[in-house]
C-alpha positions in Angstrom: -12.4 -25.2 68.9 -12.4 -26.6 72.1 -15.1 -29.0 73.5 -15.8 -29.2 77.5 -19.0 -30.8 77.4 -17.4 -34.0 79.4 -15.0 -31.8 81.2 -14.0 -32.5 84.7 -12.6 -30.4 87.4 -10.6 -33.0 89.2 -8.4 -30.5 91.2 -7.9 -27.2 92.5 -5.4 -25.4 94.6 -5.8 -21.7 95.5 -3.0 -19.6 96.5 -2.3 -15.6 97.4 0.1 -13.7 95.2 1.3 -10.4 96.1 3.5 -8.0 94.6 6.8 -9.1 95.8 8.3 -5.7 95.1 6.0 -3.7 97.2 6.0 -6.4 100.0 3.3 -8.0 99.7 3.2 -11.9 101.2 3.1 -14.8 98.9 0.0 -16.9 100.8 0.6 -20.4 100.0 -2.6 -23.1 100.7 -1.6 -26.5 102.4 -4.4 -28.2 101.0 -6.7 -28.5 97.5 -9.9 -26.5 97.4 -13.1 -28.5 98.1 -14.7 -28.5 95.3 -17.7 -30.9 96.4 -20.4 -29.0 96.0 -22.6 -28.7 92.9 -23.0 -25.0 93.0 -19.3 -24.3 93.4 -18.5 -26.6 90.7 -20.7 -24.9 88.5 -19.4 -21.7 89.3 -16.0 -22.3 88.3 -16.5 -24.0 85.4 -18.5 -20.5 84.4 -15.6 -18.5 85.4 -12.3 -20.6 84.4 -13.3 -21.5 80.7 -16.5 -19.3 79.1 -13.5 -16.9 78.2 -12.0 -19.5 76.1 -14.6 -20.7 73.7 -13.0 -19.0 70.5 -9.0 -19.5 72.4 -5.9 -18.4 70.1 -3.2 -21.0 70.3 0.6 -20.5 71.1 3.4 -22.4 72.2 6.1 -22.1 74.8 9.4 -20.4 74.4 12.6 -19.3 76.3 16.2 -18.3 75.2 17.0 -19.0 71.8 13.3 -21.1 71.5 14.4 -23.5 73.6 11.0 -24.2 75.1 12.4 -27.0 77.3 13.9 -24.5 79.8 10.5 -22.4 80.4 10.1 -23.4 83.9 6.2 -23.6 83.3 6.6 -26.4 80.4 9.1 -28.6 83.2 6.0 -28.2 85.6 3.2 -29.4 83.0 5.4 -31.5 81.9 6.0 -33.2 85.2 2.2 -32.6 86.0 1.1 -34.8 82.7 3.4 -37.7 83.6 2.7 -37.7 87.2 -0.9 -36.0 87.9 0.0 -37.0 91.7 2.5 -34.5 91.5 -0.2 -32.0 91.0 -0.7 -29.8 94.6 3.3 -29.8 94.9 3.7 -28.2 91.4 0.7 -25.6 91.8 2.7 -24.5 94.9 6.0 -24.1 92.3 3.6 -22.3 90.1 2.7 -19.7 92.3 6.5 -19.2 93.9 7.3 -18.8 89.9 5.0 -16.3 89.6 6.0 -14.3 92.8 9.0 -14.3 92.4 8.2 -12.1 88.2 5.7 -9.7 90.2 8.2 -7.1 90.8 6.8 -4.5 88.7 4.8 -1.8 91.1 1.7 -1.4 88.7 1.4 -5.5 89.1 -1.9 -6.2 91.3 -2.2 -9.2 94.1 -4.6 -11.4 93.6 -5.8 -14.9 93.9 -4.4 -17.7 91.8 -6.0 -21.1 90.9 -4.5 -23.8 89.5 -6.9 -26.6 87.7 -6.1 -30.0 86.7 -8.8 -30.9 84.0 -9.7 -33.8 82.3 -12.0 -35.0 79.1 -11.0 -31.7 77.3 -11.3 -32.6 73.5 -9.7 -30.9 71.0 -8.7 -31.9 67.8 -11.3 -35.1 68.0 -8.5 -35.7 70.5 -9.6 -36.0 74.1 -7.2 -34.6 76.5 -5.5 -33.3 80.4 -5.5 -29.7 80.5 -4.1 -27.9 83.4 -5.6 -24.3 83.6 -3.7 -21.3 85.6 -5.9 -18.2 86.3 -5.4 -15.1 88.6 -8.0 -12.8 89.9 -7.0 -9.3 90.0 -9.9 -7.0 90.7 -12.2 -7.8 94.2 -15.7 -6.4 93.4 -18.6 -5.3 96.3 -22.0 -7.1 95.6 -24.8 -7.1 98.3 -26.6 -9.7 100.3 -30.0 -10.3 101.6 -30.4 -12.1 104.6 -33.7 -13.4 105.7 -34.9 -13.8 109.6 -38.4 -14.7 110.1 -40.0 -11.6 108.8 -37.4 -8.9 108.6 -34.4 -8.5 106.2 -31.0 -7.3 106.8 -28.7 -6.5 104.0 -24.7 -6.3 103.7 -22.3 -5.5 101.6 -19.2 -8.1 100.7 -16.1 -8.3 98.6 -15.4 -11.2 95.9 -14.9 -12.3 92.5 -16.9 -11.9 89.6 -17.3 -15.4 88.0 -18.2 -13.2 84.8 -14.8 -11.9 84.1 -12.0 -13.4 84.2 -8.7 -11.0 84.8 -5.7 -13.3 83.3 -5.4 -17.3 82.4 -4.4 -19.7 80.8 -4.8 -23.3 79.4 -2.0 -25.7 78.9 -3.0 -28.6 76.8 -1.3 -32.0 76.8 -0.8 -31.9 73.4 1.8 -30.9 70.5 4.6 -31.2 74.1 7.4 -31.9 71.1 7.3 -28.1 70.1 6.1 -26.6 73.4 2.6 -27.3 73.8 -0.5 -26.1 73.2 -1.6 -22.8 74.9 -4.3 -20.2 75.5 -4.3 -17.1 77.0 -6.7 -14.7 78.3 -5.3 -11.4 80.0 -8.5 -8.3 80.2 -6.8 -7.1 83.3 -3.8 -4.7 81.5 -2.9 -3.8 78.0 0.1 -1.2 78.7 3.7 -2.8 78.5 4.1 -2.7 82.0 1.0 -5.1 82.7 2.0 -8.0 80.4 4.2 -9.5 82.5 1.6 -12.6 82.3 2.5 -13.0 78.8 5.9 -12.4 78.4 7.6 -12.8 81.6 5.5 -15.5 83.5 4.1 -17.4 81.0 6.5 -16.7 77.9 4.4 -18.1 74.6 5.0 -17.3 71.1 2.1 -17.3 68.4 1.8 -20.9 67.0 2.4 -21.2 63.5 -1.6 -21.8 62.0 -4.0 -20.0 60.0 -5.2 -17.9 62.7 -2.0 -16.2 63.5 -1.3 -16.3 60.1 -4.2 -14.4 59.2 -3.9 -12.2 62.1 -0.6 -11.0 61.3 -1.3 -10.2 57.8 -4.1 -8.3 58.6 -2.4 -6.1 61.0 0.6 -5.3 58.7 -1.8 -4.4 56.0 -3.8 -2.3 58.4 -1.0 -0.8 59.6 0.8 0.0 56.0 -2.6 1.8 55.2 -2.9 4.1 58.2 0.9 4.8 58.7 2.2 5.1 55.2 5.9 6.0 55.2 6.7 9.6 55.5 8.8 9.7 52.2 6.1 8.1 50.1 3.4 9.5 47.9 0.5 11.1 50.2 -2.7 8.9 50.1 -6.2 10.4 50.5 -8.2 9.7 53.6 -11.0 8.1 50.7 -8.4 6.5 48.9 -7.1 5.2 52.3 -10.4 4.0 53.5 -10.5 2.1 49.9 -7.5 0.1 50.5 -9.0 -1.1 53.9 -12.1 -2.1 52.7 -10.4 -4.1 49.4 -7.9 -5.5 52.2 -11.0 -6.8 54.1 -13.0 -8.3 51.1 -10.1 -10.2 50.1 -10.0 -11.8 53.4 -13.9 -12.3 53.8 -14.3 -13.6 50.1 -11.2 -15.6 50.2 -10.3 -19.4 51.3 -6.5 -18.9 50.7 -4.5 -16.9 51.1 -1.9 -16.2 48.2 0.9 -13.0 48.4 1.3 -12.7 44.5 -2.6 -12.4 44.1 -3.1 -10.2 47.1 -0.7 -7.5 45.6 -2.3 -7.8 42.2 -5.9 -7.7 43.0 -5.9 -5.4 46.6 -2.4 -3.4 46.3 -2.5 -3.2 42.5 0.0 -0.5 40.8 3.4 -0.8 41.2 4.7 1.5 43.4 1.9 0.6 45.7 3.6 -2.9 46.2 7.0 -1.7 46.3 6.1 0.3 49.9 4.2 -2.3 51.2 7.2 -4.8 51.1 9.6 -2.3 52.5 7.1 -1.6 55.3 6.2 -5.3 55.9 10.1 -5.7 55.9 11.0 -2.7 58.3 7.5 -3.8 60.4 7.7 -6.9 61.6 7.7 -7.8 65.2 11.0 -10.0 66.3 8.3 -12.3 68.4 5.6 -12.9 65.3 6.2 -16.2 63.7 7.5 -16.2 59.7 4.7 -15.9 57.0 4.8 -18.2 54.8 3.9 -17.0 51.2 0.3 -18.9 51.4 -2.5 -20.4 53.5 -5.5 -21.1 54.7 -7.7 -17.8 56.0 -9.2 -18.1 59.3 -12.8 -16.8 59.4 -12.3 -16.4 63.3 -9.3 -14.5 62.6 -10.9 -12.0 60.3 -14.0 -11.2 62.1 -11.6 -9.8 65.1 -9.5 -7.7 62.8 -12.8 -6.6 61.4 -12.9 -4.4 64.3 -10.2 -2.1 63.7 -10.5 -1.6 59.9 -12.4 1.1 59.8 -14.3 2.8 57.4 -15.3 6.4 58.7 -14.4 9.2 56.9 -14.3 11.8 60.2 -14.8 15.8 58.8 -14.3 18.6 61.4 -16.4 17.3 64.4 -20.1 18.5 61.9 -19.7 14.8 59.8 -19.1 11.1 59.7 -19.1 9.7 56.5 -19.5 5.8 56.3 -17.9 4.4 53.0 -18.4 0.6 52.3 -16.8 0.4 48.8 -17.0 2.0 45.6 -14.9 5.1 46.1 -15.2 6.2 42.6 -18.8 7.5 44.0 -17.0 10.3 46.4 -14.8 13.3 45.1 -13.2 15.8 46.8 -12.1 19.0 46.0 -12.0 23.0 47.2 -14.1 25.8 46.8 -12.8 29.5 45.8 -12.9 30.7 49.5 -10.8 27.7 50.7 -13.3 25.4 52.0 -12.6 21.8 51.4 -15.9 19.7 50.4 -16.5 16.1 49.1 -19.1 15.4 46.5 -21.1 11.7 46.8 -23.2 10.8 44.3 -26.1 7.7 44.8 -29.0 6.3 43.4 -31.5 6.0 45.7 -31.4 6.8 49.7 -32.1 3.4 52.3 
């Protein structure tokens, strides 16, 4: 978790970055945004950090994991050590970052750079400097009032309640590439995250969370797309393993390999084609899992939201199952019709 109660927005730069590829101008500011007012401060506090109360942590990388060649970890870096430094270095940012928007799907859009200070993490109170670009202009309307009559308009802007892409870099753990959160609602097709993995380029930090998350996903995974050559699994039996893969991890601390095998994968052959997949399956850019650790909570309630537990028939049923599939057969009638018995004690 991260704490901005004390926070302080100490400075701001704003700068216009267009798609350099379909010629659109790179509009650099030659002063800081005033940031004065009460209101405005408020304001962008609301937008910059209310998507990062629950942030997922990474590092820094480049070539070979030599984060000290990313150019944005030389510019915090230099930022940290010499805050005076900062409205040269937001310029550098957003040159960096016009200079990567070459793909045509990549929008134009605003980008702020934030110094911050009194940001604690880790009972650790900290520098943070936050990058964020807004993407998507929407129309709002407003009332103006003259003596007794009322005009209305329509105007352009940014919605505080959304933010498109940022990020936080935090002036801590700078020996393996800093700290780092990410927020980017703006794209999810390969051609959009170019914030990720061409401006910004972060691996997952090795913690629970990640290692959770990653866990998760290969389990998930393994279930829905079992391997072509091995034995076919039911839909029911399929939905089982899900929901043992997900009691596990909400009834479980720790996280152990041996014991998850034993107690979710159980037989076997079942554990023999998980290993192969989990070999064959894993993402070059993941971190290494090691064969134990701590279960994040936080990390499991997302994944929550993609193990699902609906037994789709034709488009007439949805069946719901939430354990126990002993309770639900299947079989086929004379004619060919396919039907699934469920037996229960008493209807909710």
């Amino acid at each position: 978790m991260i704490d901005y109660t004390n926070c302080t927005i100490e400075k701001v730069a704003v700068h216009g970055v267009g798609n350099k590829n379909n010629g659109e101008d790179l509009q650099l500011s030659t002063s800081l945004l005033d940031i004065s007012s009460t209101s405005v401060r408020d304001s962008l506090f609301k937008y910059f950090l209310n998507s990062f109360t629950k942030p997922e942590f990474y590092n820094f990388t480049f070539t070979d994991d030599d984060f000290t060649l990313n150019p944005l970890y030389t510019i915090a870096t230099e930022v940290f050590d010499n805050p005076g430094s900062f409205q040269k270095n937001a310029t550098n940012i957003a040159l960096h970052l016009y200079d990567l928007s070459i793909h045509p799907n990549i929008k134009a859009g605003d980008l702020f750079v934030v110094y911050f200070t009194g940001v604690i993490i880790e009972d650790e109170i900290t520098d943070v400097i936050g990058i964020f670009k807004s993407e998507n202009i929407q129309p709002f309307l407003k009332v103006d009032k003259s003596n007794d009559e009322f005009s209305l308009e329509t105007r352009e802007g940014i919605n505080i309640d959304k933010l498109d892409k940022g990020c936080l870099i935090i002036n801590t753990y700078k020996e393996i590439g800093y700290k780092v959160c990410v927020i980017d609602n703006a794209g999810k097709s390969k051609d959009a995250q170019y914030w990720k993995d061409s401006f910004l380029l972060i691996k997952p930090c090795a913690d629970k969370y990640h290692y959770t998350k990653e866990i998760m996903k290969i389990a998930r995974d393994f279930v829905v797309n079992q391997p072509k050559d091995d034995t076919e699994v039911s839909k029911v039996d399929q939905i089982d393993l899900l929901n043992r893969t997900l009691d596990y991890f909400r009834d479980n601390d720790t996280y152990s390999k041996k014991e998850f095998e034993e107690k979710v994968l159980i037989d076997t052959e079942t554990v023999e084609s998980y290993r192969k997949f989990e070999e064959s399956n894993r993402d070059e850019k993941t971190i290494p899992l090691p064969e134990s650790f701590e279960i994040s909570p936080q990390a499991v309630k997302k994944q929550a939201r993609v193990y699902k537990s609906i037994l789709k028939l034709d488009k007439n049923f949805h069946i719901y199952i939430h354990g126990n599939a002993e309770l639900i057969e299947q079989g086929v009638e004379k004619d060919g019709r396919k039907f699934y018995k469920i037996y229960f004690e008493k209807e909710l």
